[in-house]
N, C-alpha and C positions, 0 to 999 in steps of 0.2 A: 504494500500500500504506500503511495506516497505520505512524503511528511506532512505536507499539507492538511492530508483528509485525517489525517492520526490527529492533528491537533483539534481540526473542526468537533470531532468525539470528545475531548478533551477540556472543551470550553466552548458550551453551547450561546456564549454571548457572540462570538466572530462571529456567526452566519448574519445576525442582525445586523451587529457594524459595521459589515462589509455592505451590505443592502444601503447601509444611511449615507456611506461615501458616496452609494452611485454603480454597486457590483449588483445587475444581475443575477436571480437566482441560477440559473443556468451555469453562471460563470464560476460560481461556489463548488463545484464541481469538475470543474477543468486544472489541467498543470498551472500551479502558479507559479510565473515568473518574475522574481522581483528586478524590478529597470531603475536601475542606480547610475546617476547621474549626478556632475558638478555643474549641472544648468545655474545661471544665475546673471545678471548685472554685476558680475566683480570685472569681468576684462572679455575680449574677443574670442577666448580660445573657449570659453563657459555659452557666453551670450546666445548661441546656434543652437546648443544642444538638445534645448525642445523642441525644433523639430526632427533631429533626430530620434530622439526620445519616440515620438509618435511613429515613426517610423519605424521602430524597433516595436512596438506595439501590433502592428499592422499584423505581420511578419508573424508574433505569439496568436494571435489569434486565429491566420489564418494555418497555423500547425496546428487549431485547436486549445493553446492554452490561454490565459487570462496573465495581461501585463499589469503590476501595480508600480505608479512610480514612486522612486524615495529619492531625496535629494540632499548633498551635502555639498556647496557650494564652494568653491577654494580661492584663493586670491591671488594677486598678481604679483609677481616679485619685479617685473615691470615699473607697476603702477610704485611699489614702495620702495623703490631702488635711491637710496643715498637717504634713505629716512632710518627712524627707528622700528618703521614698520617691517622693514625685511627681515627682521629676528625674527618674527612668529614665524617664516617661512617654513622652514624647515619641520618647526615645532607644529605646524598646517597638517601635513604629512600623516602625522603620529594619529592627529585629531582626527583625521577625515575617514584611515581605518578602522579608530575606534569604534565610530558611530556608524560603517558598514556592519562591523561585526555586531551591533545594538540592533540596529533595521534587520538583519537578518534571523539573529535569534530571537530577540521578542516575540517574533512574528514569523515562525518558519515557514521556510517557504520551496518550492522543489526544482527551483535553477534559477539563474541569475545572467542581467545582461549588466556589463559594465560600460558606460559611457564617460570619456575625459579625453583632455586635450593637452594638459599643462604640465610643469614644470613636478610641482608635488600630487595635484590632483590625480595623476595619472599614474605614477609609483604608489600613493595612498591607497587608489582602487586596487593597486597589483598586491597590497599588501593586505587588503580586506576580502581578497576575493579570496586569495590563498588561507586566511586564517577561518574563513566563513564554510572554506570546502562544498560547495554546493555545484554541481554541475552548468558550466559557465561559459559565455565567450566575449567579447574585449572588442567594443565599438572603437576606433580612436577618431577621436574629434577631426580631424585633417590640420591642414595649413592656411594660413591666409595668404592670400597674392600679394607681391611684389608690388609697390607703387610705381609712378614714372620713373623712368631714367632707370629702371629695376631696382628702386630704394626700398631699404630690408629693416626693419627696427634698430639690430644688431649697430648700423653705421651709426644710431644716434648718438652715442657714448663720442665716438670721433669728431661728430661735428657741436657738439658739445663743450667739449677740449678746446677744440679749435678756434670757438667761439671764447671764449677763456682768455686764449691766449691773443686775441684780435687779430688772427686770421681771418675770419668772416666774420661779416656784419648780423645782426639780428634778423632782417629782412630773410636771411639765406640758411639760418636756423629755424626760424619761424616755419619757414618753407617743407623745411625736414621734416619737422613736427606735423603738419598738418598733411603729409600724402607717404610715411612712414607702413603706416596701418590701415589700409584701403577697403578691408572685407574680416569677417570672423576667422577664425582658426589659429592655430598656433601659432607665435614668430613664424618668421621666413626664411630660418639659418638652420644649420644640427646644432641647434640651442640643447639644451634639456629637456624640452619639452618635444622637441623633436624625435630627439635620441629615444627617451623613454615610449612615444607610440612604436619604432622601430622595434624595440624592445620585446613590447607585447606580442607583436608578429613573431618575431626571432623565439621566444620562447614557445609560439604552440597557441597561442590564448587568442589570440583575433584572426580572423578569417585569412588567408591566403592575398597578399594583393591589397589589401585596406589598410595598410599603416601611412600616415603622409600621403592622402590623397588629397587634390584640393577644397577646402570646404566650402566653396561655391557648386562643386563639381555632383553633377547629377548621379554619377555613380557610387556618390558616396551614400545617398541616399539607398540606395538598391542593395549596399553594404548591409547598411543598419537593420533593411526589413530582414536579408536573408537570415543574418546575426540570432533577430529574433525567433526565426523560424529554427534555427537550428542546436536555440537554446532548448525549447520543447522536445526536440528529438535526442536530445542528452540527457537531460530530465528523466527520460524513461528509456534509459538506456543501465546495461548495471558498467562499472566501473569504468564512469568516463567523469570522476570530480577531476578537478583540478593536482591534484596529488598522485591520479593515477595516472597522469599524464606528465607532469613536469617532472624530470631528473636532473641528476647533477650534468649528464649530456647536455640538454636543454638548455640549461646555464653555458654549459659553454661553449653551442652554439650562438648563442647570442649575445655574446663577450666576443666571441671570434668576427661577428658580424659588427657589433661596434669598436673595433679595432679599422676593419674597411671600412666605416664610415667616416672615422674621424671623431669619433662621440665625446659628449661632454663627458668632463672629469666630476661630476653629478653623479652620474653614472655609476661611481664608486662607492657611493651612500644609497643608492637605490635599489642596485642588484642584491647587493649583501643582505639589505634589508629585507627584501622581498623573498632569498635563500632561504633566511633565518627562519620564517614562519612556515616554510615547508619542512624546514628539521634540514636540511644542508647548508655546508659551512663553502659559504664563497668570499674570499680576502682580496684584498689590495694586489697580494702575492700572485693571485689566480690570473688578476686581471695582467699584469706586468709579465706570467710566464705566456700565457696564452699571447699577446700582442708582439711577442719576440716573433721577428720573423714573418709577421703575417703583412700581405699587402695592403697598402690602401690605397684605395680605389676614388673615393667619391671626391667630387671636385664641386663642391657645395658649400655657400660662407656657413660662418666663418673663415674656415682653413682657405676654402676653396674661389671658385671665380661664379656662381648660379644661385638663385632664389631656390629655397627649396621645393617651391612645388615641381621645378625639374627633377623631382628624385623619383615621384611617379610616374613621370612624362618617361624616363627614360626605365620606367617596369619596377621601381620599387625595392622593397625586399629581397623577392623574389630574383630579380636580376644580381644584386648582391651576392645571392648564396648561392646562384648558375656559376659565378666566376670562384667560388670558394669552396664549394662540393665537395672537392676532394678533400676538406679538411673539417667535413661535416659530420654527424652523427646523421645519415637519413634516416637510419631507422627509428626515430623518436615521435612518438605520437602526438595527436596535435588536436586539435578542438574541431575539426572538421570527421575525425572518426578517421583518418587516415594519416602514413607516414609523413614526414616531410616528404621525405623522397616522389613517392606516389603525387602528393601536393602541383610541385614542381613540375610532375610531368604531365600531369591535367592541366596546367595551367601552358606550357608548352602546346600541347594539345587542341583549346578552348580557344584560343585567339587576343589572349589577354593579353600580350605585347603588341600586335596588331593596333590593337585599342587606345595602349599608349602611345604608340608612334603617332597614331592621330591627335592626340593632346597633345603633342609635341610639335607638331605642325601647327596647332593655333597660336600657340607660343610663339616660334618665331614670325608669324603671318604679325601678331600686339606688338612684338618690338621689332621688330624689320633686323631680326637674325637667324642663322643660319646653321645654328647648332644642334647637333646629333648627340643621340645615345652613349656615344662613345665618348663625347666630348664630357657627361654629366658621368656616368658611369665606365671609369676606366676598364679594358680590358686588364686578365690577367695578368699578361706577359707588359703591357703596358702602364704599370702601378705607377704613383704619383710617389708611392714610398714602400720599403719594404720591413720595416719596423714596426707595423703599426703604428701607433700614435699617442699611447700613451705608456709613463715608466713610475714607476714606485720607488722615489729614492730613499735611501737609509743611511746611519750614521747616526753620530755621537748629538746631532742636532735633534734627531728625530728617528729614535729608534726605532717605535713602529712604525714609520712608515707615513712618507709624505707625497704629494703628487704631479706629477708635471705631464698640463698636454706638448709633448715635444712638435710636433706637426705645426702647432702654431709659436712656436719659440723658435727667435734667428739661433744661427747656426752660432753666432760669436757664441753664445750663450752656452753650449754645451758644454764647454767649456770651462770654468772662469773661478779666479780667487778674488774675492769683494771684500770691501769693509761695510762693517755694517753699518747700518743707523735702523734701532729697533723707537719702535712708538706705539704705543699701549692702545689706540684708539684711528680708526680708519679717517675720522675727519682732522686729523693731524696729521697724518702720514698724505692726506690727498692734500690740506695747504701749502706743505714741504714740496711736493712735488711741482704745484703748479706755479710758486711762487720762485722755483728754480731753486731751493735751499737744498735740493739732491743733487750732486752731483756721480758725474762720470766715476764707473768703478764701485759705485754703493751698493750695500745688499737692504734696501728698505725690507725691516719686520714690519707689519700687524698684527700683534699679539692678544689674548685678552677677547677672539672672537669666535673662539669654538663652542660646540653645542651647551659644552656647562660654561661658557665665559658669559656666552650673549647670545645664543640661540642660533650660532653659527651661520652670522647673513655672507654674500657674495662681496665681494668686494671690487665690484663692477668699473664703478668712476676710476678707481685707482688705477685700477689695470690698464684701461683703456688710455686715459692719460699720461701711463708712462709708453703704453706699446703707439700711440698717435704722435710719439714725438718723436721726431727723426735721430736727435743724439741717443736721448736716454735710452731709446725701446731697443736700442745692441749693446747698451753698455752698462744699463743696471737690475737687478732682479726684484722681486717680492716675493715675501715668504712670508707664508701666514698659515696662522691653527684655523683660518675660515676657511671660506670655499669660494669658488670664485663663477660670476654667470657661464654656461654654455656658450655664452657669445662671447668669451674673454679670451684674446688673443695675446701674444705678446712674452716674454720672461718670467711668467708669474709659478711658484709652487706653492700651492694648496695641501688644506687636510695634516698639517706639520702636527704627530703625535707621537708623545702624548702630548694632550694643550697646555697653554700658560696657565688656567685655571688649577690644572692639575699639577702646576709644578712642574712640567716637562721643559726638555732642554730650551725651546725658545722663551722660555719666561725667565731663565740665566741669562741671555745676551745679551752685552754692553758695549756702546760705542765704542766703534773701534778693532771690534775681535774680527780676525778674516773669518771670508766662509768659505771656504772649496765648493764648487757648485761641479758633477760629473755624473753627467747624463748617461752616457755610456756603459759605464760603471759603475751606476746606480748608487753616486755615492753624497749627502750633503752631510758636512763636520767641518767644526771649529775647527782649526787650525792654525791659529794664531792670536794671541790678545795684545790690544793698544798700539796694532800695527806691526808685530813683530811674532814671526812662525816661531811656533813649539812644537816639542816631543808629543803624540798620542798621551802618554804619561801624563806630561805635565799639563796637557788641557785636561785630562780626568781630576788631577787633583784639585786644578782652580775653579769648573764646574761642580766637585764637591764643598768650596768651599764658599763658594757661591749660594749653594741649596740649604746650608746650614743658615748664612743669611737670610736666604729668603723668606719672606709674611706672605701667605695668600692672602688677599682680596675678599672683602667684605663681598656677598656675593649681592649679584648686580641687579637681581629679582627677589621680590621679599613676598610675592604671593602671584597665584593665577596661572595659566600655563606653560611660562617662561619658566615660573616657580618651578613647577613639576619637572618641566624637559631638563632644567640644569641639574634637578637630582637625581634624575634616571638615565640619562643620553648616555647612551656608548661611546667608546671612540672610534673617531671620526671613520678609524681604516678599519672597520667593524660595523658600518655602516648608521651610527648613530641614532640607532633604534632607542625605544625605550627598554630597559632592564629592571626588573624587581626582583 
């Protein structure tokens, strides 16, 4: 019997209150599927989603079962970008599974469609679906369109800076501002919010082909009804939860898949995360052995030269993992009832490249360009890079483990011994920068910003501001216990653990100590203080003597759910779940 009908015996008040909502008698009797969604007014990539939502309804019905929606709204790390509102970001995340796993058990119910588009929303749902276990599959919101000139959000941080620095005039920022964000759907980069619909593809949980489609795009709709349709037919299937489907393969299919993309270093709080609640252990480690070696492919900003609604134009996912194959798990089961493998060759099959190529032809028809499949999606033998793109470095600075997307780091950079200048706070470290108080050869900290410091926000302006500026963004780095946007390009290392809050080694450094920065060699350590190199040795000892000095910090939330996250958040290269 489903769970559903077990409950209605259970508690003869449901039949009523589902009557008063507006449920059909009839319908008290069908698979219910609960349709969870970040719809809402908080930003573009939510805003759409009812009517996908309805879409996804269509679809439950006409399998025969009954859609209920629930909704938990997420917000924009966008919109609170250089505020104090980007702390809760993260700490969003924790909330938005919560209150999956609350809608779902209060109220059980016999499968599940997830709707989201964004940065946490979209990890949140991946972490409620998994903890909720209910037979499920994974709408992703899409992407929004490119503006004139093919202007991407991502560039705002640049002409921001610029404007700062009186490069351009207001008139010319104003400009940016207003045709940035043209249509609903996620940025237009492999932001994170990008990266993570990618994600749910790569892992098995959204339909074949629907990750990053445009969210103007007609097909995305035909997505959402089949979604629902074949949420009902899992439903009443036996061993097709999400559990019986997701392995540790799966994971690291889609770590190997965002290594070719280019993915944000987000990515590294959100897989783990998402691991955790399945009972598998995936690390920083996982991510930095799997990325050795492997190609990458997509030529899509950040990193690359295209909006990303090119990434379906030139087949998606699906085209990603055609040039990767050999280094896949096909045989891993997937939310369609069938292997990847099998996936991939129906979709070969079906004509669904075909399809793309024609969206790819209206593209360049809107911008009077000229560009192919090949040109968004590199061939194999044709990789943009053969490292991957991202490295987990370690060292006396950051013994577990800190993060560098290399792919968007100049090449000087791989290299490099800095002096530091460490500063406790992100809006001191960005008037340093822009007022020129940093110079050539500096290693700028951010300390004081990880999940128990400050709710671990991005440290977006910073970044951008040093990597938009022609001297600094080859000659100085940042390092920080935060995280930094999926749009953030340029010398920056994130996720530095353990954090300052905790006492870890960046909350020792003082002006002046070198840093060895080696990329290659996956290696960041002190290696010098007050401008003059020491022994291994003798930096352990003054690091010791340093931590006997040191006072933690009053902590920086005294109630609410800052409160909660800074006593429970993991570390950062552990994906900064909560822990009880």
């Amino acid at each position: 019997m489903l769970k559903s009908q077990e409950m209605r015996k259970l508690a003869p008040e449901m039949d009523p209150l589902r009557i008063g909502t507006g449920w059909k008698k009839e319908d008290l009797e069908k698979p219910q599927i609960m349709v969870e969604s970040t719809y809402g007014d908080s930003h573009p990539g939510s805003g759409h989603l009812n009517l996908l939502v309805e879409e996804v309804r269509k679809g439950v019905a006409e399998a025969g079962g009954f859609g209920a929606r629930y909704f938990c709204t997420d917000i924009c790390d966008g919109e609170s970008q250089g505020t104090d509102g980007i702390n809760y970001s993260l700490a969003s995340r924790e909330m938005i599974a919560n209150m999956i796993e609350i809608h779902a058990n209060a109220t059980p119910f016999d499968g599940g469609v997830y709707l989201s588009s964004c940065d946490k929303g979209m990890p949140g749902n991946l972490i409620g679906l998994a903890r909720v276990d209910i037979p499920a599959v994974v709408v992703p919101g899409g992407t929004m369109n490119a503006g004139p000139e093919m202007l991407t959000l991502e560039q705002l941080g640049m002409y921001s800076a610029k404007f700062e620095r009186g490069e351009i005039d207001e008139e010319k920022l104003d400009w940016a501002k207003c045709n940035a964000c043209p249509s609903c759907g996620a940025c237009s980069f492999i932001g994170t919010a990008s990266t993570m619909q990618i994600m749910a593809e790569a892992l098995g949980l959204a339909l074949p082909g629907s990750a990053l489609m445009p969210a103007t795009s007609p097909d995305l709709l035909a997505y959402a009804q089949e979604a629902g349709s074949q949420a009902v037919k899992l439903a009443q299937m036996e061993h097709m939860r999400p559990s019986d489907l997701v392995t540790k393969e799966s994971f690291e299919n889609a770590i190997l898949v965002h290594a070719a993309i280019s993915g944000s270093t987000n990515c590294l709080l959100h897989i783990p995360a998402i691991a955790h609640e399945f009972g598998i252990e995936i690390t920083g480690d996982t991510f930095d052995r799997l990325h050795r070696n492997v190609r990458y492919l997509l030529d899509v900003r950040p990193a690359g030269r295209w909006p990303a609604e090119c990434f379906y134009y030139a087949g998606g996912v699906p085209a990603i993992m055609e040039e990767i194959k050999d280094h896949l798990y096909l045989d891993v089961m997937t939310v369609t009832g069938k292997t990847l493998g099998e996936n991939l060759a129906e979709l070969r099959e079906n004509g669904f490249y075909e399809k793309c190529s024609g969206w790819l032809a209206k593209f360049n028809e809107r911008y009077g360009t000229s560009i192919t499949k090949e040109d968004i999606i590199r061939p194999y033998d044709k990789a943009i890079g053969t490292d991957g793109s991202i490295a987990v470095l370690r060292g006396n600075l950051a013994p577990e483990g800190a993060v560098i997307k290399h792919t968007a780091c100049p090449k000087e950079m791989f290299h490099a011994v800095l002096r530091a200048r460490p500063f406790d706070s992100e809006e001191e470290c960005l008037d340093a920068v822009l007022k020129h108080k940093v110079q050539k050869g500096d290693a700028v900290f951010i300390r004081y910003e990880g999940p128990k410091g400050s709710g671990m926000p991005e440290m977006f302006y910073t970044s951008e501001a040093i990597s938009s500026d022609k001297e600094l963004g080859k000659s100085i780095a940042l390092i920080t216990d935060g995280r930094f946007s999926g749009a953030s390009t340029g010398p920056v290392i994130g996720h530095c653990s353990p954090e300052a809050v905790d006492g870890g080694p960046i909350a020792l450094v003082e002006e002046g100590d070198l840093i060895e920065i080696d990329v290659k060699e996956r290696k960041l350590n002190i290696i010098g203080i007050a401008g003059e190199r020491k022994s291994m040795e003798e930096i352990d000892a003054i690091l010791k003597e340093r931590r006997r000095n040191w006072k933690p910090r009053e902590p920086k939330y005294k109630k609410g759910v800052l409160r909660l996250f800074s006593l429970h958040a993991a570390s950062p290269m552990k994906g900064a779940y909560l822990e009880y």
